[in-house]
C-alpha positions as CSV (number, residue, x, y, z in Angstrom):
1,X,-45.6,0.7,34.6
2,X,-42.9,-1.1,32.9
3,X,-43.5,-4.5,30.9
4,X,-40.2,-6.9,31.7
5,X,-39.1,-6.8,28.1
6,X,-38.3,-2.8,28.4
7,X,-36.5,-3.7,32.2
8,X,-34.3,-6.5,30.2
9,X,-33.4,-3.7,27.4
10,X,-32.6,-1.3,30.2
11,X,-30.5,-3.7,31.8
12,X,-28.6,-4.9,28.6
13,X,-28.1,-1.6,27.5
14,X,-26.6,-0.7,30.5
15,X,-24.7,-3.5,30.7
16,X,-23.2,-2.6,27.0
17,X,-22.5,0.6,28.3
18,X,-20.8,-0.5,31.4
19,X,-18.5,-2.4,29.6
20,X,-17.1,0.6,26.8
21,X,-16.7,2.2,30.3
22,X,-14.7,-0.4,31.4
23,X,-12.4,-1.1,28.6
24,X,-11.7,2.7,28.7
25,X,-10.9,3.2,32.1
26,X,-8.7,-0.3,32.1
27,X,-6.8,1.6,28.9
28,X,-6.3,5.1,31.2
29,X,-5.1,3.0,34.0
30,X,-2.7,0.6,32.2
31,X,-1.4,3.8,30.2
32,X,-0.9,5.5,33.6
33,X,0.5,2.8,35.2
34,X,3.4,2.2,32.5
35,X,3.9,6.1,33.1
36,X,4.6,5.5,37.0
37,X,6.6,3.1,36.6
38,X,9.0,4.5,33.9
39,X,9.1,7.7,36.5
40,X,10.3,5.5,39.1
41,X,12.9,3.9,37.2
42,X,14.1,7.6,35.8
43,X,14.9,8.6,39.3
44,X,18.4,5.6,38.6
45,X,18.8,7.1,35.3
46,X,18.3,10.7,35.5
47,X,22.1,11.7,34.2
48,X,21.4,9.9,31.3
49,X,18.1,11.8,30.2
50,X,19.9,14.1,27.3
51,X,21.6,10.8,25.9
52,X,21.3,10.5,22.0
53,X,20.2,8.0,20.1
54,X,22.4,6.1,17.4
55,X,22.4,3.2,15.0
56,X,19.1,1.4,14.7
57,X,16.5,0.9,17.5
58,X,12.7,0.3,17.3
59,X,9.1,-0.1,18.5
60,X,7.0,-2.7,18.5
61,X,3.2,-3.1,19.7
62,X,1.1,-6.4,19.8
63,X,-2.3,-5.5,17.6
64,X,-5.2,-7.1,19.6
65,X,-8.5,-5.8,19.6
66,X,-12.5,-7.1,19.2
67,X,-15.0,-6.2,17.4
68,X,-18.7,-8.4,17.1
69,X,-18.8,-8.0,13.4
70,X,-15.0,-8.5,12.9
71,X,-14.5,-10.6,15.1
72,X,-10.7,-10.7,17.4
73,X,-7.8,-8.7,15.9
74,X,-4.0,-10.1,16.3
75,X,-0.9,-9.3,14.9
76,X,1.9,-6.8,15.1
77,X,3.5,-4.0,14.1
78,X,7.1,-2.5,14.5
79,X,9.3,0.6,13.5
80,X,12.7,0.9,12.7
81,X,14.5,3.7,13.3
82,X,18.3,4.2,12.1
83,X,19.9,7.5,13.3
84,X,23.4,7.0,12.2
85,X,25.6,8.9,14.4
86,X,23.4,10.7,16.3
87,X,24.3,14.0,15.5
88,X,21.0,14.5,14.0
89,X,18.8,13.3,17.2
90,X,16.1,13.5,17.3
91,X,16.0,13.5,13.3
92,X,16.6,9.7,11.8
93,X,18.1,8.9,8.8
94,X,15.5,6.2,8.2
95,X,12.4,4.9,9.1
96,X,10.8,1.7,8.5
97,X,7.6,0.7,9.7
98,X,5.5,-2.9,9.0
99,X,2.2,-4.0,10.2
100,X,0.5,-7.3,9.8
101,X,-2.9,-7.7,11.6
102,X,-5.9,-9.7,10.9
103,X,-9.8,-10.1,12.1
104,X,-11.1,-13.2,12.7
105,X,-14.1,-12.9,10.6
106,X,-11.7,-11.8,7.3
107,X,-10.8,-8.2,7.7
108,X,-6.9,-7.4,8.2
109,X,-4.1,-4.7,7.9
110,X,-0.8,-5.2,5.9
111,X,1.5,-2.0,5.5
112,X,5.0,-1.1,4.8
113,X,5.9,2.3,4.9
114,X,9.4,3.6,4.5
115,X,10.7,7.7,4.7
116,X,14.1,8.9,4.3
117,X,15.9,12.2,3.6
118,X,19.0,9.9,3.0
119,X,18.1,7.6,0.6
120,X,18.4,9.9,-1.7
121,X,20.7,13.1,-1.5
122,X,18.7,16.3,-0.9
123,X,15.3,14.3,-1.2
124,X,12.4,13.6,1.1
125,X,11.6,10.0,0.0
126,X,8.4,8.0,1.2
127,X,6.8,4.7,0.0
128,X,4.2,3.4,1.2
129,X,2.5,-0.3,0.5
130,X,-0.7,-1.1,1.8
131,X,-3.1,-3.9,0.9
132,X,-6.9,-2.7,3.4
133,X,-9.8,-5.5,3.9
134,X,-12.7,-4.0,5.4
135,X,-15.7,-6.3,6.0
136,X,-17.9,-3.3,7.2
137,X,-16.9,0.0,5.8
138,X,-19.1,3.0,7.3
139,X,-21.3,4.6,4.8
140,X,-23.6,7.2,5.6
141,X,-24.2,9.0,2.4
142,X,-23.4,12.0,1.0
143,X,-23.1,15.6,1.9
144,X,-22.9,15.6,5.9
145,X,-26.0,16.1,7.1
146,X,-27.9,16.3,4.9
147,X,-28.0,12.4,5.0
148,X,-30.3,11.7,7.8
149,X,-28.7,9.4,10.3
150,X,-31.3,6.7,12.0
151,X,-29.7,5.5,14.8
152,X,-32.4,2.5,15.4
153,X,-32.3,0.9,12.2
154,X,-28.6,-0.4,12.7
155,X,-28.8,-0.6,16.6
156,X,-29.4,-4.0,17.8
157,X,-29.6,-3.1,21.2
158,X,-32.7,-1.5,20.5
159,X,-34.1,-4.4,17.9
160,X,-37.6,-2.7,17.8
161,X,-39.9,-2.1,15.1
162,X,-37.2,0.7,13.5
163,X,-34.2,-2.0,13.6
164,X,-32.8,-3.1,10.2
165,X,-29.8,-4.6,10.6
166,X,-26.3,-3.7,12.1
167,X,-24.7,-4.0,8.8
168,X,-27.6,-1.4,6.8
169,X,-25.0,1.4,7.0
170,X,-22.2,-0.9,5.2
171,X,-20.5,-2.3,2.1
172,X,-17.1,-4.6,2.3
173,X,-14.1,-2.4,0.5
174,X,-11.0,-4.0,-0.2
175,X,-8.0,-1.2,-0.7
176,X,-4.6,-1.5,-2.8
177,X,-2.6,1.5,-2.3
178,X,1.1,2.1,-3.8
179,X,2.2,5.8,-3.0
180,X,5.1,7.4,-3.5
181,X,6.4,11.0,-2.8
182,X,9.4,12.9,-3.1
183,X,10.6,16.5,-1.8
184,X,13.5,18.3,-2.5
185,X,14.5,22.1,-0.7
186,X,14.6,25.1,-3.2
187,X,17.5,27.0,-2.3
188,X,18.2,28.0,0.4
189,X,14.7,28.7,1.8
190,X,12.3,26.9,3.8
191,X,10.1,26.1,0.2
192,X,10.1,22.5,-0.8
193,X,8.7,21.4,-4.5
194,X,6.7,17.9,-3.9
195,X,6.0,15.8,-6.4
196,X,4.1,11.9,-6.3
197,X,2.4,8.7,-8.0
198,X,-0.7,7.1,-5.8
199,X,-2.0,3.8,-7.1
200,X,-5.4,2.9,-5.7
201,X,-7.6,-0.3,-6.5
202,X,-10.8,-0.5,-5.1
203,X,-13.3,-2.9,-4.8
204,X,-16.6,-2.3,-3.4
205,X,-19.6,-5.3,-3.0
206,X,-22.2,-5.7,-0.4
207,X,-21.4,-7.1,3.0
208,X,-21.2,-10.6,3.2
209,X,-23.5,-11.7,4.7
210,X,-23.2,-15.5,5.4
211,X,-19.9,-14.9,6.7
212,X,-20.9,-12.6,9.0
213,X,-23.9,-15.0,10.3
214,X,-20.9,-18.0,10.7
215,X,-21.6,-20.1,13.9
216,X,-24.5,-17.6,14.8
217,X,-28.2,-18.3,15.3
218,X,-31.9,-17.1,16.1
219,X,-32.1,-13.3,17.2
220,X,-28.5,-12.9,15.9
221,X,-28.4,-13.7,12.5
222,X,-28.1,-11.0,10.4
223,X,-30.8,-10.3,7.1
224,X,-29.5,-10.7,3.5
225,X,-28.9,-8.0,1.9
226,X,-31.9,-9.1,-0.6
227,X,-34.0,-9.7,2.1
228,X,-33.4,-5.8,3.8
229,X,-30.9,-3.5,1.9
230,X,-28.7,-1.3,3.5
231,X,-27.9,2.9,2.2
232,X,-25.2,1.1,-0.3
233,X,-27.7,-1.2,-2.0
234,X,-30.2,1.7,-1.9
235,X,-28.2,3.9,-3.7
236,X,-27.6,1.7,-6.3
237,X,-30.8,1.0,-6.9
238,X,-32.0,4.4,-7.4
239,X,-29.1,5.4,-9.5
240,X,-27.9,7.4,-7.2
241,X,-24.0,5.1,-7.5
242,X,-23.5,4.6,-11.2
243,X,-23.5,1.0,-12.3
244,X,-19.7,1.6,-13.5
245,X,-18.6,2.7,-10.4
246,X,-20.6,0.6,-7.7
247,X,-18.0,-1.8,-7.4
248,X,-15.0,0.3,-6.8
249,X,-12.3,0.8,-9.7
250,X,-8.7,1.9,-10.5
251,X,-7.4,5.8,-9.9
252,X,-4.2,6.4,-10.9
253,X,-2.9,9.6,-9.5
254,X,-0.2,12.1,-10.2
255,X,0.5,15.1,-7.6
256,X,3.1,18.2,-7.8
257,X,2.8,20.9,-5.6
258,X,4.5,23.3,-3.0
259,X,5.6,22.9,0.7
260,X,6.9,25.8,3.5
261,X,8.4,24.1,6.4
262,X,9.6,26.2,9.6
263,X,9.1,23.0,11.9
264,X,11.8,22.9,14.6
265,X,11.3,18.5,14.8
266,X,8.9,16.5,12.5
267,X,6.9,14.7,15.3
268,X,5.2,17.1,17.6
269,X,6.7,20.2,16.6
270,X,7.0,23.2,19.3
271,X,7.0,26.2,16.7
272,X,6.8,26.6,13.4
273,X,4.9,25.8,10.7
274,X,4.0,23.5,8.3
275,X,1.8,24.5,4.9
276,X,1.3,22.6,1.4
277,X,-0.8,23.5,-1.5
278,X,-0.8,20.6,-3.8
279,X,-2.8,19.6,-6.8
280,X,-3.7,15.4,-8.0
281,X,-4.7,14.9,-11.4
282,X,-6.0,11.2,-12.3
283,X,-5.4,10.9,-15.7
284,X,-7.3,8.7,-18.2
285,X,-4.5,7.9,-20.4
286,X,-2.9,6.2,-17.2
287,X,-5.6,4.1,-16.3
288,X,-8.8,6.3,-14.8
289,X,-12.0,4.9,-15.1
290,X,-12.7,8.6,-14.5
291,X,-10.9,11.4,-15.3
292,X,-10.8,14.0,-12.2
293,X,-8.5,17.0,-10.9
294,X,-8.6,17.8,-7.3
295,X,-7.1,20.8,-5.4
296,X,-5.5,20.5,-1.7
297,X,-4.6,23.4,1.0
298,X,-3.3,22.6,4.1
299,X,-2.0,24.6,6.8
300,X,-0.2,23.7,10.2
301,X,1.1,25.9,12.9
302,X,3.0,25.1,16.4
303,X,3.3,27.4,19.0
304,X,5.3,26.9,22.3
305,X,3.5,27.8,25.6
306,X,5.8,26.5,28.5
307,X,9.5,26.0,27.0
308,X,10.3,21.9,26.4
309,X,6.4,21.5,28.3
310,X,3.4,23.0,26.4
311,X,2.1,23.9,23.0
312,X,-0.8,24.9,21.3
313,X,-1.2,23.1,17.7
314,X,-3.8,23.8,14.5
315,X,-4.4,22.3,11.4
316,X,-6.5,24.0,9.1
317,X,-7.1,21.8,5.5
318,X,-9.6,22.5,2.5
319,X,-9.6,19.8,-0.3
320,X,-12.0,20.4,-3.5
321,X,-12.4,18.8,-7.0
322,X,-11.5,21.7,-9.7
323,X,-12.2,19.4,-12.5
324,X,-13.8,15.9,-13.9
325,X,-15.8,14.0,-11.7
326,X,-14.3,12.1,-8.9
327,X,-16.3,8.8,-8.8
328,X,-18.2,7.7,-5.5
329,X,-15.7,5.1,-4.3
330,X,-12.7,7.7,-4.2
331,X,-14.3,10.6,-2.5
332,X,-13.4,9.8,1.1
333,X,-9.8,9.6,0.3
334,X,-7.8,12.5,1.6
335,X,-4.7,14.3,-0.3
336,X,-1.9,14.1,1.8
337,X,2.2,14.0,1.2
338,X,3.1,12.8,4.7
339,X,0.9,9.8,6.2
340,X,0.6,9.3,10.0
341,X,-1.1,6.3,9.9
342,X,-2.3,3.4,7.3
343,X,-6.0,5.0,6.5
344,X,-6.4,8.2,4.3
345,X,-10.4,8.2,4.9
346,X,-11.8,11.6,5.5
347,X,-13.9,13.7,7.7
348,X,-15.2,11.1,10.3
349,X,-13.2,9.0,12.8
350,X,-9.7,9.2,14.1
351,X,-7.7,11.0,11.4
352,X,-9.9,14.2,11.2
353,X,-12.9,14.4,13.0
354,X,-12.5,12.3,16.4
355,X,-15.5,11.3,18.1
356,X,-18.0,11.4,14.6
357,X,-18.7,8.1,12.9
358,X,-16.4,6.9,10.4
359,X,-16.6,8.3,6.8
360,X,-19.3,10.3,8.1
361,X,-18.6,13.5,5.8
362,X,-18.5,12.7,1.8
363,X,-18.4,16.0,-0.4
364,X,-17.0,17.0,-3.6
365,X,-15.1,19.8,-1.2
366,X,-14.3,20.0,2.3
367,X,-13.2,21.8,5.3
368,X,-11.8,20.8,8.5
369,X,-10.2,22.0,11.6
370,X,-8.3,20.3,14.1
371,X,-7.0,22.5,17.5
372,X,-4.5,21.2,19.9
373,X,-3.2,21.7,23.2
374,X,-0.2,19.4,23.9
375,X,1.2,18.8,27.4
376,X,4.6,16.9,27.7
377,X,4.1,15.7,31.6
378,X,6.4,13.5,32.1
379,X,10.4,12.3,31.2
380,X,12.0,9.6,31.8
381,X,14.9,7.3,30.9
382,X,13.9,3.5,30.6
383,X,15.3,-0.5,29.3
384,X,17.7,2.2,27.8
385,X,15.2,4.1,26.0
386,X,14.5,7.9,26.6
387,X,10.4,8.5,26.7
388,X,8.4,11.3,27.7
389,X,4.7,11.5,28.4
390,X,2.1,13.3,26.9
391,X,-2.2,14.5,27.6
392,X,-3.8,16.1,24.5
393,X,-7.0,18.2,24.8
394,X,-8.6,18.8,21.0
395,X,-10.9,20.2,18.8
396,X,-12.2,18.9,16.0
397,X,-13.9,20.8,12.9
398,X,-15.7,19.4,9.4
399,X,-18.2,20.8,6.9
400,X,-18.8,19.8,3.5
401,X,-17.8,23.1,1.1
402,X,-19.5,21.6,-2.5
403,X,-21.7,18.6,-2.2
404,X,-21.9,15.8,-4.6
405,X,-25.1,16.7,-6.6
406,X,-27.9,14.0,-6.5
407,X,-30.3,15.4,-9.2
408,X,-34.1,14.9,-7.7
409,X,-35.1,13.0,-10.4
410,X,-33.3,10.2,-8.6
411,X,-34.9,10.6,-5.4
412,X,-38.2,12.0,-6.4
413,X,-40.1,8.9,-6.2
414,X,-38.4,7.7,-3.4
415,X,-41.1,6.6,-0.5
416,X,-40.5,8.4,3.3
417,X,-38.1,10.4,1.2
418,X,-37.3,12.5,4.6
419,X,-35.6,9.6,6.7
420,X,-33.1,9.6,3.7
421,X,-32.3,13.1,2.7
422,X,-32.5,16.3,4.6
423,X,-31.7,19.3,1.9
424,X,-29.8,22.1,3.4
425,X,-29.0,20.7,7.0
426,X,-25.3,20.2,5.9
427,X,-23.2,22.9,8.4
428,X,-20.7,22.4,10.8
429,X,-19.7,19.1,12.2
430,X,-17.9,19.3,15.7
431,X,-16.3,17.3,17.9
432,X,-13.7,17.2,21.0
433,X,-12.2,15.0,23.5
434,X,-8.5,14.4,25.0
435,X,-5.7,11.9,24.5
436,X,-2.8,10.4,26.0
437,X,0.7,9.8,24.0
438,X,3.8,7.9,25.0
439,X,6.7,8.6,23.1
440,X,9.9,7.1,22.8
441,X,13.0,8.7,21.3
442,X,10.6,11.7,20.5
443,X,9.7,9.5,17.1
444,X,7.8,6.4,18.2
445,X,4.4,7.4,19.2
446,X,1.7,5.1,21.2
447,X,-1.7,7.5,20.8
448,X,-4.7,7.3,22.6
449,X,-7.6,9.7,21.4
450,X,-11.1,9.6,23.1
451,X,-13.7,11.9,21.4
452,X,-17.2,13.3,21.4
453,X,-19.4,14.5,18.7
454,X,-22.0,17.7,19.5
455,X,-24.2,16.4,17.3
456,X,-26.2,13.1,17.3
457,X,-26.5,13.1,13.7
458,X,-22.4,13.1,14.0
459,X,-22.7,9.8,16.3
460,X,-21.7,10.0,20.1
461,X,-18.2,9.0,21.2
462,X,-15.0,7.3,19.9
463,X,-12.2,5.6,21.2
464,X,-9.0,5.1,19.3
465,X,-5.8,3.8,19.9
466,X,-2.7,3.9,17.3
467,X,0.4,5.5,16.5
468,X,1.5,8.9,16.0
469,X,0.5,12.7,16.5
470,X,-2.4,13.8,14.2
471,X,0.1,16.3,12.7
């Protein structure tokens, strides 16, 4: 018979459960409301539905969200788009896009990011400006599975004999990022030559702590990091994250490589496709704590099922280092020459593998998969905007192709060595889920992705919500 503690754990954990629920479904709803009502309104404006756009417009978005450890998000964010005359709808001549959002408890989002092909004749330009303050950024370890995930000893829900604290699987990373790409056509063909400069500063610590515990008390205070350490602290102290590269550190990186693109639009494409092989060096004469090569293929392909209606989507994407050692705080950064949205983490979360934990996938080489099928629903005109209205069904894909070797010196001596490292589990990580997008002027994208993972090593579920197609 059950004791009244394990009815009151029942109770709050369905309780916690209950509310994700809620917040979901209230997101579903108030997406599909908007979506009735800008289909009501259409039924006024229906002559105006193949209208072009010109001049400037925009899209802007309040940024509100909460998180315990982070505390309330607010801010904003907007894009600019400028499409001249119009004879290049839906294509713009420029795009500019700024977000300013902040967490309560010290975390926050500041981005510019500006693309043109008419800045400068014949060139694909992009900048991007990002400063990225993370209280609690996920680590896991390295090499996919085989890092054991324990899923009680950073659950408070469950604060049994296994808990450790919500923050074990942690450190606070603070991000720099100037990027800048450039493309240019060769010929006559569909080949483009690409060529970049990616600054990245980096500083790693342990959580804090005491701001995290701010106006908190008894049961929830969290434990120093002294008193229990999380994975990040761990690996330090068994040498595992060299003492030089702990703390983050400075990569500048160079990147040249090749582009075929066939795409009939850039957002959402309905045939076509999309494929870049590039290389990054980071250079020590520029800067580079550590000197490392890496090598990036990417392939994307659109197909149309229902004319103007229904496609089928894939992204297939290998990245590997082919020389030097990339150092431990710059493995879960992605190559990439077009960016979708203001994080370039890897395989885990909403940019590659939907529905697994964040960062869950470190290796020295990767793989991934992402499959779409995208459904254009809806159309309609609206506050003189044209929209249209999307549901996504997906596939997700990730393994780790050459792991970051942890010689067993290191871990030899290492007590319960089994709830840390699992040698040889690493294989394929899976997930899948749908989404909902609204779209206006087939450029400005609201997305909403809800994923599982197959695995419970992988996590169980994610929600996110943010801009843009995936690719």
């Amino acid at each position: 018979m059950k004791n009244l503690s394990d009815i009151r754990i029942e109770l709050n954990y369905v309780t916690f459960q209950n509310m994700k629920l809620q917040r979901f479904y209230f997101v579903v709803f108030l997406l599909a409301f908007c979506s009735l009502q800008v289909m009501a309104a259409d039924k006024a404006s229906k002559a105006k539905a193949d209208s072009v756009k010109t001049g400037w417009n925009f899209g802007a978005l309040p940024a509100v969200s909460f998180d315990t450890d982070l505390g309330f998000q607010y801010g904003a964010l907007v894009n600019f788009y400028n499409y001249g005359d119009g004879k290049r709808f839906p294509k713009y001549n420029h795009s500019l896009y700024l977000e300013i959002s902040r967490f309560t408890k010290g975390s926050g989002v500041n981005r510019f990011y500006y693309t043109s092909d008419q800045l400068l004749k014949n060139f694909d330009f992009s900048l991007d400006m990002t400063y990225l303050t993370d209280q609690a950024n996920d680590f896991y370890g390295f090499n996919g599975f085989e890092s054991v995930l324990n899923k009680t000893w950073n659950d408070d829900q469950y604060a049994g004999s296994d808990y450790k604290s919500r923050m074990f699987y942690k450190f606070q990373q603070k991000l720099f990022r100037f990027k800048v790409d450039l493309q240019h056509k060769i010929g006559e063909s569909h080949f483009k030559w690409v060529a970049g400069l990616n600054l990245h500063n980096i500083n790693i610590s342990s959580v804090d702590i005491d701001k995290l515990n701010k106006n908190k008390s008894g049961s929830e205070l969290l434990p120093s990091v002294q008193t229990q350490p999380g994975l990040y602290e761990k690996y330090i102290q068994w040498g595992i994250l060299p003492s030089g590269e702990a703390d983050g550190g400075f990569v500048p990186e160079l990147k040249a490589g090749i582009v075929y693109d066939t795409r009939d639009v850039t957002v959402n494409p309905m045939k076509g496709m999309w494929t870049e092989a590039v290389i990054t060096t980071a250079p020590k004469f520029l800067g580079a704590e550590t000197g490392f090569s890496r090598f990036s293929l990417t392939h994307r392909q659109y197909f149309t099922l229902i004319k103007n209606d229904l496609s089928f989507a894939y992204r297939l994407g290998w990245q590997q280092t082919i020389g030097g050692h990339v150092p431990f705080y710059y493995q879960s950064q992605m190559v990439t020459t077009v960016m979708t949205g203001y994080a370039t983490n890897g395989l885990g979360g909403s940019r590659y593998l939907r529905g697994a934990l964040r960062n869950r996938v470190y290796g020295d080489g990767v793989f991934y998969g992402n499959f779409e099928l995208r459904w254009k629903f809806a159309r309609a005109n609206f506050i003189n905007q044209k929209f249209y209205f999307g549901l996504n069904t997906f596939l997700d894909l990730g393994q780790v192709t050459k792991k970051i070797v942890i010689p067993t010196t290191l871990t030899s001596f290492i007590e319960n060595r089994s709830d840390y490292f699992d040698p040889g589990a690493e294989k394929m990580h899976t997930t899948y889920g749908a989404g909902i997008r609204i779209v206006m002027n087939q450029n400005f994208v609201i997305a909403l992705d809800y994923g599982r993972a197959v695995n419970e090593q992988d996590g169980s579920k994610g929600l996110y919500i943010g801009l843009n197609y995936l690719f």
